[in-house]
VMD Tcl script that draws the C-alpha trace (Angstrom):
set ca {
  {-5.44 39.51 21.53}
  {-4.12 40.79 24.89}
  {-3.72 44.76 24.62}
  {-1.25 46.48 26.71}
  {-2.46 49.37 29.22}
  {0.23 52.12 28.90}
  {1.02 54.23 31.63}
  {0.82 58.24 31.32}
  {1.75 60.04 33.91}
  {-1.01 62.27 35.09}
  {1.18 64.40 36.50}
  {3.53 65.21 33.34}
  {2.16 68.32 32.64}
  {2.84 69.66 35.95}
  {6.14 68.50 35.74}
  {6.70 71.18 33.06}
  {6.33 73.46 35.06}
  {7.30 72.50 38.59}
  {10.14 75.72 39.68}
  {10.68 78.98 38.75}
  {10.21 80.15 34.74}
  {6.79 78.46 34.17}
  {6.36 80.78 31.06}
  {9.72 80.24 29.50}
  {9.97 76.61 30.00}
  {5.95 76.11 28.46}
  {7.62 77.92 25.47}
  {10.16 75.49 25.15}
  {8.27 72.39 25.20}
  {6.14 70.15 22.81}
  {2.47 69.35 22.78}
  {2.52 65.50 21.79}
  {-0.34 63.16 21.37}
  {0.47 59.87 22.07}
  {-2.42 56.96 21.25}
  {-1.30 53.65 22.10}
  {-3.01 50.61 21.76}
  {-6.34 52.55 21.75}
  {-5.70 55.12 24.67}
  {-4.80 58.58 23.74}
  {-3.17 61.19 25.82}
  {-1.55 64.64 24.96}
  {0.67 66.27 26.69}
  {3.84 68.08 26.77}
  {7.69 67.31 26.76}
  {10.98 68.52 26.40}
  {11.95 65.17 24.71}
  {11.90 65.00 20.64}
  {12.60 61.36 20.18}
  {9.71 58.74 19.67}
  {11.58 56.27 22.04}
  {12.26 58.91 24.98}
  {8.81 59.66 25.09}
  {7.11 56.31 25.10}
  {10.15 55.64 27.43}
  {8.81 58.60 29.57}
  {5.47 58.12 30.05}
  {5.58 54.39 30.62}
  {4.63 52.80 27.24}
  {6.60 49.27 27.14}
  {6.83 48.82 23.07}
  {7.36 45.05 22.12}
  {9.43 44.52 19.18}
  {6.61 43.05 17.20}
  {4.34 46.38 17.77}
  {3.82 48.67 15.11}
  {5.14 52.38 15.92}
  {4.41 55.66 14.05}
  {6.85 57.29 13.67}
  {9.55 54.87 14.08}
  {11.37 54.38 17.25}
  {14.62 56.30 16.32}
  {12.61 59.35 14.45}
  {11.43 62.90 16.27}
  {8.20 64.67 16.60}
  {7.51 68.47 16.78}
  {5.16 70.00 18.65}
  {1.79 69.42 17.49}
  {2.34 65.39 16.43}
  {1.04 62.85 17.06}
  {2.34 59.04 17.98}
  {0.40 55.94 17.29}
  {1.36 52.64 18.81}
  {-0.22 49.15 18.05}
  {0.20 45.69 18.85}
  {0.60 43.54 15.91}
  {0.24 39.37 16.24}
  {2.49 36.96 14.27}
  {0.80 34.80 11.84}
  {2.96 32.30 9.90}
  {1.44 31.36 6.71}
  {1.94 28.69 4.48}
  {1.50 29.29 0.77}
  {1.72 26.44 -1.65}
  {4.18 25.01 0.61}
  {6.72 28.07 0.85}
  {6.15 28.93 5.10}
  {6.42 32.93 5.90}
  {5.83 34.89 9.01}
  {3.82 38.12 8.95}
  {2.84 40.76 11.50}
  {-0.53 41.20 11.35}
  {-2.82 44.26 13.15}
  {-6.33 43.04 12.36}
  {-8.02 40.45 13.55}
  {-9.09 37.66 11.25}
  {-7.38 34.89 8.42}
  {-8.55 37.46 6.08}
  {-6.78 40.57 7.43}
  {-3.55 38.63 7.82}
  {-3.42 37.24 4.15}
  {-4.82 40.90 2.90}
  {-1.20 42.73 4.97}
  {1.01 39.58 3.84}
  {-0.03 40.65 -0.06}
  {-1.79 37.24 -1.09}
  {-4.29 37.04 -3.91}
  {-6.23 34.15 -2.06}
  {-8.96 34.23 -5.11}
  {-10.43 30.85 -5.69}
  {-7.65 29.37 -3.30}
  {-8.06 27.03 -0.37}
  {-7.79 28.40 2.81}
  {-7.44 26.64 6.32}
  {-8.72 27.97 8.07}
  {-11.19 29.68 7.16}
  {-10.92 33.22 6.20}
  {-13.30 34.56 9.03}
  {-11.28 32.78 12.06}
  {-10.12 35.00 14.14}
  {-5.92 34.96 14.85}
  {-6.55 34.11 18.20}
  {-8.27 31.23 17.70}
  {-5.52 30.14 15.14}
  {-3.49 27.06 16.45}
  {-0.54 26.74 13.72}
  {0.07 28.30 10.24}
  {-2.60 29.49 8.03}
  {-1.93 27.26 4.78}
  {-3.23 28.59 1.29}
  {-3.10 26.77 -1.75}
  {-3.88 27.69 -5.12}
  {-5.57 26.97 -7.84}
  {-2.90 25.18 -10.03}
  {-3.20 23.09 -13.20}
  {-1.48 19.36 -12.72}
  {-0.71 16.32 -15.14}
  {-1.21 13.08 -14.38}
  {0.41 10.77 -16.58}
  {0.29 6.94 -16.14}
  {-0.49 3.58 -18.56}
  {-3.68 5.33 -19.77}
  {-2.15 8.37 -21.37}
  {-2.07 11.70 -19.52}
  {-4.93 13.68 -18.08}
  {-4.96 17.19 -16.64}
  {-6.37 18.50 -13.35}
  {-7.49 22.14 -13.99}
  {-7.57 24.88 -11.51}
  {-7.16 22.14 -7.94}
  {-6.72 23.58 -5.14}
  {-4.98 20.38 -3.76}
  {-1.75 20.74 -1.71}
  {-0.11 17.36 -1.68}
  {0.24 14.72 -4.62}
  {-1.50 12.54 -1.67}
  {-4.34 14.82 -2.02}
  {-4.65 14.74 -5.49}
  {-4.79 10.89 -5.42}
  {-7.28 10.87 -2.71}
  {-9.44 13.22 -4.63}
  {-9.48 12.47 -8.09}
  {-8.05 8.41 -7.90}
  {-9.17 7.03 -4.70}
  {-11.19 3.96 -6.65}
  {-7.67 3.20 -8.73}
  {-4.69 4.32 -6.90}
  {-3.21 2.24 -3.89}
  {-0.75 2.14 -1.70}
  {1.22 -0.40 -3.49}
  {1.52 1.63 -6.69}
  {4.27 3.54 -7.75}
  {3.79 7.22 -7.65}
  {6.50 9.93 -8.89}
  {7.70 12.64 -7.21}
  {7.20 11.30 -4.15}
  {3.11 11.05 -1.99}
  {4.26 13.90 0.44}
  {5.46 16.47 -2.07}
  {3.27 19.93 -2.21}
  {2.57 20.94 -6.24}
  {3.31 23.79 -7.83}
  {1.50 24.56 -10.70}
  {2.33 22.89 -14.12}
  {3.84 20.18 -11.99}
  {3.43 16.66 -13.52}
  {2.78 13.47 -11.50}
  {3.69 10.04 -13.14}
  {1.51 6.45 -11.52}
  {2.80 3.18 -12.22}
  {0.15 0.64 -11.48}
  {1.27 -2.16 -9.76}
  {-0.70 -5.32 -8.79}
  {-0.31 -9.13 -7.95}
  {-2.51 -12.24 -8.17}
  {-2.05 -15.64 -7.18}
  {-2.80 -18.24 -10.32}
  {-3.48 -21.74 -10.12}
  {-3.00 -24.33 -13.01}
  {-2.48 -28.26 -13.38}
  {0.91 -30.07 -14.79}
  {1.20 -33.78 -15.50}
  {3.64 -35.54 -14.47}
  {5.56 -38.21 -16.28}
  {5.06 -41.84 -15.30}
  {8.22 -44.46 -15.47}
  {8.62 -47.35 -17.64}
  {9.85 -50.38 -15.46}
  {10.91 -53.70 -17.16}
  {10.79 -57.04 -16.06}
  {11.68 -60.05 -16.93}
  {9.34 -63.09 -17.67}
  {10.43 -66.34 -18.78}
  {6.67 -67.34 -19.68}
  {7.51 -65.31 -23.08}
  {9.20 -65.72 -25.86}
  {12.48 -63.50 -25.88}
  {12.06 -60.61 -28.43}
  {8.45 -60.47 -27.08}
  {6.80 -58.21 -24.32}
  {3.89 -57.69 -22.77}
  {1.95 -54.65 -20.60}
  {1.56 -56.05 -17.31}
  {0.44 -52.75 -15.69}
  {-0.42 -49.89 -18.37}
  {1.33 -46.51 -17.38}
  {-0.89 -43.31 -16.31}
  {0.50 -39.62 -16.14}
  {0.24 -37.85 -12.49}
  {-1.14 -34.87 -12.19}
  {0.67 -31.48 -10.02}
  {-1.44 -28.57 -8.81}
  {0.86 -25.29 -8.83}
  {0.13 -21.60 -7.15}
  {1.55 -18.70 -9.20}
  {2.26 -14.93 -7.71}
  {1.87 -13.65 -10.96}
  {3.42 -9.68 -10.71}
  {2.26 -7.09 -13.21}
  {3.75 -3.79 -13.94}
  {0.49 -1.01 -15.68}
  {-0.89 -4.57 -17.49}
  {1.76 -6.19 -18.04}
  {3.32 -9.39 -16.59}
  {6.87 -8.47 -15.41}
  {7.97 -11.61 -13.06}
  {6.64 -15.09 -11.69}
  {6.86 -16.74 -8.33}
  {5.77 -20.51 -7.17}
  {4.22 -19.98 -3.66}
  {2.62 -23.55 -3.54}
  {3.32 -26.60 -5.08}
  {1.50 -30.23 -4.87}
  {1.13 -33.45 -6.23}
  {-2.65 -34.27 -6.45}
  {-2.27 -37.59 -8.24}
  {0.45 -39.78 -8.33}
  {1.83 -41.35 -11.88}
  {1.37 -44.84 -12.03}
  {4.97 -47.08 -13.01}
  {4.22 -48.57 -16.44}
  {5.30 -52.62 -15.94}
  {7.01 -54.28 -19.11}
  {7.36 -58.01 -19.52}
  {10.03 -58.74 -21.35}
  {10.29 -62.59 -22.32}
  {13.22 -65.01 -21.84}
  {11.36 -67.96 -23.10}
  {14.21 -69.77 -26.21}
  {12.13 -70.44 -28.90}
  {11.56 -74.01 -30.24}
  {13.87 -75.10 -33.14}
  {12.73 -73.95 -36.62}
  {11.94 -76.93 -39.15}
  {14.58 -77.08 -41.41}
  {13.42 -76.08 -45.17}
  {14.06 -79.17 -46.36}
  {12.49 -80.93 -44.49}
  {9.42 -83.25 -45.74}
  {6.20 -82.26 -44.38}
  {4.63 -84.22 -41.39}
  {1.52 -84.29 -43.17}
  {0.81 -87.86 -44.70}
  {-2.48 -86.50 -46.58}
  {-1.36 -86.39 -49.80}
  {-3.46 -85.15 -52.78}
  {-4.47 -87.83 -55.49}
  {-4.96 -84.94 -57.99}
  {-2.25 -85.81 -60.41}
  {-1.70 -82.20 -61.09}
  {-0.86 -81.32 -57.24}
  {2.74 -81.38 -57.03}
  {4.38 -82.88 -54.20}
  {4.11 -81.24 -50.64}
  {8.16 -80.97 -50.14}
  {7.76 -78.89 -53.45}
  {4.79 -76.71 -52.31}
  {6.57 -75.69 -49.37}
  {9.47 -74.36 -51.11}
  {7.11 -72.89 -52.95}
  {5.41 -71.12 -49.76}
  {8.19 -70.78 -47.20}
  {7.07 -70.13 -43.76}
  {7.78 -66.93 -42.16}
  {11.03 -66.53 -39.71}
  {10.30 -66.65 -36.25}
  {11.20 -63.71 -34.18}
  {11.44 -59.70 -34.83}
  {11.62 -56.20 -33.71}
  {7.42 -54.99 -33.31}
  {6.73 -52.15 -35.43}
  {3.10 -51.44 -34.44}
  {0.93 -51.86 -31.74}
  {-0.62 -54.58 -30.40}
  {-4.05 -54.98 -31.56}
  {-6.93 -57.62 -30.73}
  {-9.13 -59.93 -32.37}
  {-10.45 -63.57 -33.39}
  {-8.49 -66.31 -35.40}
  {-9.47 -68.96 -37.24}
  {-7.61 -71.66 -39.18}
  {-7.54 -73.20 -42.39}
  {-5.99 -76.12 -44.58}
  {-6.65 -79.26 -42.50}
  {-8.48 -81.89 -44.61}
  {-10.87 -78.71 -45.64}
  {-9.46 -78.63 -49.50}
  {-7.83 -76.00 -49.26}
  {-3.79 -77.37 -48.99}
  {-2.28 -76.86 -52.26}
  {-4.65 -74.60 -53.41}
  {-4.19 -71.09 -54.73}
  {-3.24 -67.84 -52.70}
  {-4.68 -64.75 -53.09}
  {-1.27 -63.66 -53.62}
  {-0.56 -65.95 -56.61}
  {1.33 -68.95 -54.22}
  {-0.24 -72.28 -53.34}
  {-1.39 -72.42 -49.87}
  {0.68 -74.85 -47.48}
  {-1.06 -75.70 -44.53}
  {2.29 -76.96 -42.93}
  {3.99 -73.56 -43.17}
  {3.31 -70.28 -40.83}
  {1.08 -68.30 -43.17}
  {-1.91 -66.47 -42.63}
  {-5.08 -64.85 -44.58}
  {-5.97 -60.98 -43.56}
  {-8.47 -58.84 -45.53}
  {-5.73 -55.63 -46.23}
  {-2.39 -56.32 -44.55}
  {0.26 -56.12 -47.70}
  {1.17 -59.80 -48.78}
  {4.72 -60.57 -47.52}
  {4.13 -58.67 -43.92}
  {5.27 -60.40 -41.09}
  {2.98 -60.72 -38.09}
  {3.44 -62.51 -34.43}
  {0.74 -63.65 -32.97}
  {-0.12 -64.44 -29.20}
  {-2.93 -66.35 -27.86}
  {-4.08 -64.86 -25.30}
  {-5.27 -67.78 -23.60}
  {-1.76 -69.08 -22.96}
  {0.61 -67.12 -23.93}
  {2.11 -68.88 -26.94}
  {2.99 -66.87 -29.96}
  {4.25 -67.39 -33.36}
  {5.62 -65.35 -36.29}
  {3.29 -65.55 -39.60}
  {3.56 -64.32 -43.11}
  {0.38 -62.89 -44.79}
  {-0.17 -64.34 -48.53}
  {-3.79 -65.01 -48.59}
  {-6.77 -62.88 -47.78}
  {-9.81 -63.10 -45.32}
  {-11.38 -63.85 -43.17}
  {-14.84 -62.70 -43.93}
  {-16.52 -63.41 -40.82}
  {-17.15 -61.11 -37.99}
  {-15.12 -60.15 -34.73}
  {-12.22 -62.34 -36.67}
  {-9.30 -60.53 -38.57}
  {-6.85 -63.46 -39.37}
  {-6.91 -66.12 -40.76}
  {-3.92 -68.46 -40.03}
  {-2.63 -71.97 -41.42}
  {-3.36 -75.10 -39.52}
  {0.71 -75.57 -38.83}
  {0.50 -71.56 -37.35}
  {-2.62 -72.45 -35.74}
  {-1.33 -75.81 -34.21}
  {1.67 -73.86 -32.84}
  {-0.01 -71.88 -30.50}
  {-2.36 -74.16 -29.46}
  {-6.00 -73.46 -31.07}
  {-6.73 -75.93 -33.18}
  {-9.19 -77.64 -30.40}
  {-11.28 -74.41 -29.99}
  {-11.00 -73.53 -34.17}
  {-11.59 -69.67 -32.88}
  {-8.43 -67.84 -30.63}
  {-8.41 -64.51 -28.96}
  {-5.57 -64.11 -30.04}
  {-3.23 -60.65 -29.77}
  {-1.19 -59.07 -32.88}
  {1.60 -56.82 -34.55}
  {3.54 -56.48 -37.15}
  {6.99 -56.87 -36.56}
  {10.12 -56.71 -39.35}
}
mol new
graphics top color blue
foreach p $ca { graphics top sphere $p radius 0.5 }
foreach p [lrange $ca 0 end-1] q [lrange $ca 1 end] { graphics top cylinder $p $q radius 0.2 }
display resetview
């Protein structure tokens, strides 16, 4: 603090009395003691007024100095005028900026004139700096109590001496709080106490998870098979898609979605269908006599016209109702015995029509069957059961049996569903 040197005149006394009537004029003037900024000098004047006499004797008052009595007031002999230099200190107190003029020396003595309880407050700087070493406002903040209220309930900070809602986040939510989460009022505003502050935790993460993908059917046509019939040429697989998620939540919860990546990591592969063309032979007519020329002896066998009637062969063709299954099949009725015998179902067996034996298929159910060793198929009706032999599930009729062409090997791979 730079004090000013006022300038008494030495000679002011004399000047009292300088001319005639020394006595008279001594009796008319006042004894005045003047200390300013630290120097005192007394003297006397014919001047009343505070002003005239600083004025007079060369003391240059700033407006910011402190003068007692004022300025504009008047002194009698005998008083006495103090003058001091005061310093400007702005202050800022919970945010609300002031100005003060301040005549001691430290933080403390400004905050003591400006009327502050600084008790238990936070004070920068600190309350021994001296003014003149003070570079900006002095900012105080008090203690304060402030709620924090936010997806986990509310909580209360008691008695913080934090300015900002920054600084309370800093402090007391450094490890939870960032920048990307919504804070209410806004980072920046100073608290007053019983003020509230509101968080909104806000977060993103990428996710990653698999989708299949659908393959296509493609048909084809393929006169090596019977029309009605088809075949799996190449068996269909599902394709596989790898998708990136920015999955956005607001305090927990999941409040939007947003592809940031997406790639096929396998391709499907095209199912290929065979459909057959292939016209089907003519059927026998029913009337027909059988080409068979073994003819039972047994007088009680009945003629083999009449057992066919009797054991009609399934119609050729149909809609598949199942899938297609796999298995051995063997053959019965030539010169084995068997040809005009009974049926498990009740009929007598008929080599010559398209029957077949299976060990639980309903009697009356209609199945094709495909050797697999060439393709040819035919349509069979189940009335018998067996076989009882393993790795073999049907068991057809020589005339079924002939038709595909398996009589030479007596077992066929053969394939099979029911169809209606």
């Amino acid at each position: 603090m730079k004090k000013k040197t006022p300038i008494i005149a030495a000679a002011a006394l004399a000047t009292v009395f300088a001319g005639g009537g020394g006595g008279a004029a001594y009796a008319m003037s006042n004894e005045v003691t003047v200390n300013a900024y630290g120097r005192v000098a007394t003297f006397r004047t014919f001047d009343t007024q505070v002003a005239d006499i600083l004025e007079a004797h060369g003391v240059d008052v700033s407006h910011t100095d402190l003068v007692k009595p004022a300025l504009g007031e008047t002194v009698d002999s005998g008083d006495k005028i103090v003058v001091k230099e005061r310093d400007e200190v702005k202050l800022s107190v919970d945010g609300a900026e002031q100005s003060v003029l301040v005549e001691g020396d430290t933080v403390a003595d400004a905050l003591a004139q400006a009327g502050i309880d600084a008790e238990g407050a936070a004070i920068s700087p600190k309350p021994d700096t001296k003014l003149e070493d003070v570079d900006g406002p002095v900012t105080v903040t008090t203690p304060k109590d402030i709620t924090v209220t936010g997806m986990n309930g509310s909580w209360v900070a008691k008695g913080t001496t934090v300015r900002t809602v920054q600084d309370l986040l800093d402090k007391y939510f450094a490890d939870s709080v960032d920048a990307d989460d919504d804070v209410t009022p806004s980072r920046d505003t100073v608290l007053k106490n019983g003020d509230t502050i509101h968080l909104v935790r806000l977060s993103s993460e990428e996710k990653t998870e698999k989708v299949a993908i659908d393959y296509k059917t493609e048909t084809r046509k393929d006169d090596a098979i019977y029309e009605g019939e088809t075949r799996v040429v190449t068996k269909g697989e599902k394709g596989e898609k790898t998708i990136v998620k920015k999955v956005s939540t607001t305090d927990g919860k999941v409040t939007g979605e947003e592809v940031v990546k997406e790639e096929v990591t396998k391709e499907p592969v095209t199912e290929v269908v065979a459909k057959g063309t292939k016209k089907r032979p003519a059927e026998e007519p029913k009337n027909a006599e059988p080409k068979s020329e073994n003819v039972s002896k047994d007088s009680g066998d009945a003629p083999k016209q009449s057992r066919k009637k009797r054991s009609e062969s399934a119609p050729q063709g149909g809609k598949a109702v199942s899938g297609v299954r796999s298995c051995g099949a063997s053959f019965y009725g030539n010169g084995d015995g068997t040809d005009g015998g009974p049926t498990a179902s009740g009929e007598r067996f008929n080599t010559h029509a398209y029957t077949a034996a299976h060990k639980s298929l309903p009697f009356g159910t209609r199945v094709r069957v495909t050797n697999k060793a060439n393709g040819r198929s035919v349509v069979v009706r189940i009335n018998d059961r067996g076989p009882y032999v393993g790795g073999r599930c049907l068991d057809l009729s020589y005339a079924a049996m002939k038709s595909i062409g398996g009589v030479s090997s007596g077992v066929a791979r053969v394939d099979w569903q029911i169809v209606e």
